[in-house]
C-alpha positions in Angstrom: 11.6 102.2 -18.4 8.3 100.9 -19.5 7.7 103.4 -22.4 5.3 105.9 -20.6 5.3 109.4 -20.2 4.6 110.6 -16.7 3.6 114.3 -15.4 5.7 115.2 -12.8 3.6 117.3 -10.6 6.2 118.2 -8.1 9.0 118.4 -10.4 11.0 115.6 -8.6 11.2 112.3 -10.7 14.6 112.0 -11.7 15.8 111.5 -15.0 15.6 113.6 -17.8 12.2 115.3 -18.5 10.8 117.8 -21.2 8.5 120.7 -21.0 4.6 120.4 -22.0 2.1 123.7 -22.1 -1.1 122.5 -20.1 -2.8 122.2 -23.8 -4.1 119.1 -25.3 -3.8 120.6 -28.6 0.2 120.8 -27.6 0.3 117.3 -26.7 -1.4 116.8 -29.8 1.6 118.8 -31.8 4.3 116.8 -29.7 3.0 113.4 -30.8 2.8 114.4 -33.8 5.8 116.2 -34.2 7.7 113.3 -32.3 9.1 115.2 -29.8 8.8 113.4 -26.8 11.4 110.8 -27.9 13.8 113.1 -29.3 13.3 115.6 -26.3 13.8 112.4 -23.7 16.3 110.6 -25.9 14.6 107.4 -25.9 14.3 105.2 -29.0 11.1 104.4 -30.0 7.6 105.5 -29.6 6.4 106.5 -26.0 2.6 106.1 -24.2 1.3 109.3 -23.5 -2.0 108.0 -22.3 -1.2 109.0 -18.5 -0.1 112.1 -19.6 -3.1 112.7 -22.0 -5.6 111.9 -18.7 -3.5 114.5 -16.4 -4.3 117.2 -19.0 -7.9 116.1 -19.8 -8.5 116.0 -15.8 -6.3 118.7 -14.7 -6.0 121.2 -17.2 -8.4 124.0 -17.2 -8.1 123.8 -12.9 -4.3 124.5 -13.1 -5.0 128.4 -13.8 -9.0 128.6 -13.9 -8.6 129.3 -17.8 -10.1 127.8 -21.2 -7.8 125.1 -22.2 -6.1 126.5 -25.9 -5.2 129.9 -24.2 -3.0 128.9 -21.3 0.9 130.0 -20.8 1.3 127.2 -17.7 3.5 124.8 -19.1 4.2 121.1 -17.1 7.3 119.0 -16.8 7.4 115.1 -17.8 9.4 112.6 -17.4 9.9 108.6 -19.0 9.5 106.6 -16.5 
């Protein structure tokens, strides 16, 4: 594991993963909050760049709503 946390689209990526709402202000509260780690029981602190692009790039298409207002939650995964 390289210390990165991946989207997994497709929900196939094996390994333990944790659920994310397609909010950047979420992903904001995670880092903050730690969660990531604890959720994924990993030691340490974890990249979430990738994961931060995914929602900048994807997250308003993924129900055609303003980004802060959406139920659609995503899966990740370490990798």
């Amino acid at each position: 594991m390289d210390g990165s946390v991946l989207p997994d689209v497709r929900r196939r990526l094996p390994g333990r993963g944790a659920w994310l709402h397609f909010d950047l202000e979420c992903l904001r509260n995670a880092e903050r909050r730690r969660a990531f780690p604890r959720a994924l029981r990993v030691q340490g602190a974890l990249d979430v760049a990738l994961l931060r692009e995914h929602l900048q790039q994807h997250g308003n298409q993924a129900t055609g709503q303003p980004r802060g207002r959406q139920e659609t939650r995503k899966q990740v995964d370490p990798s």
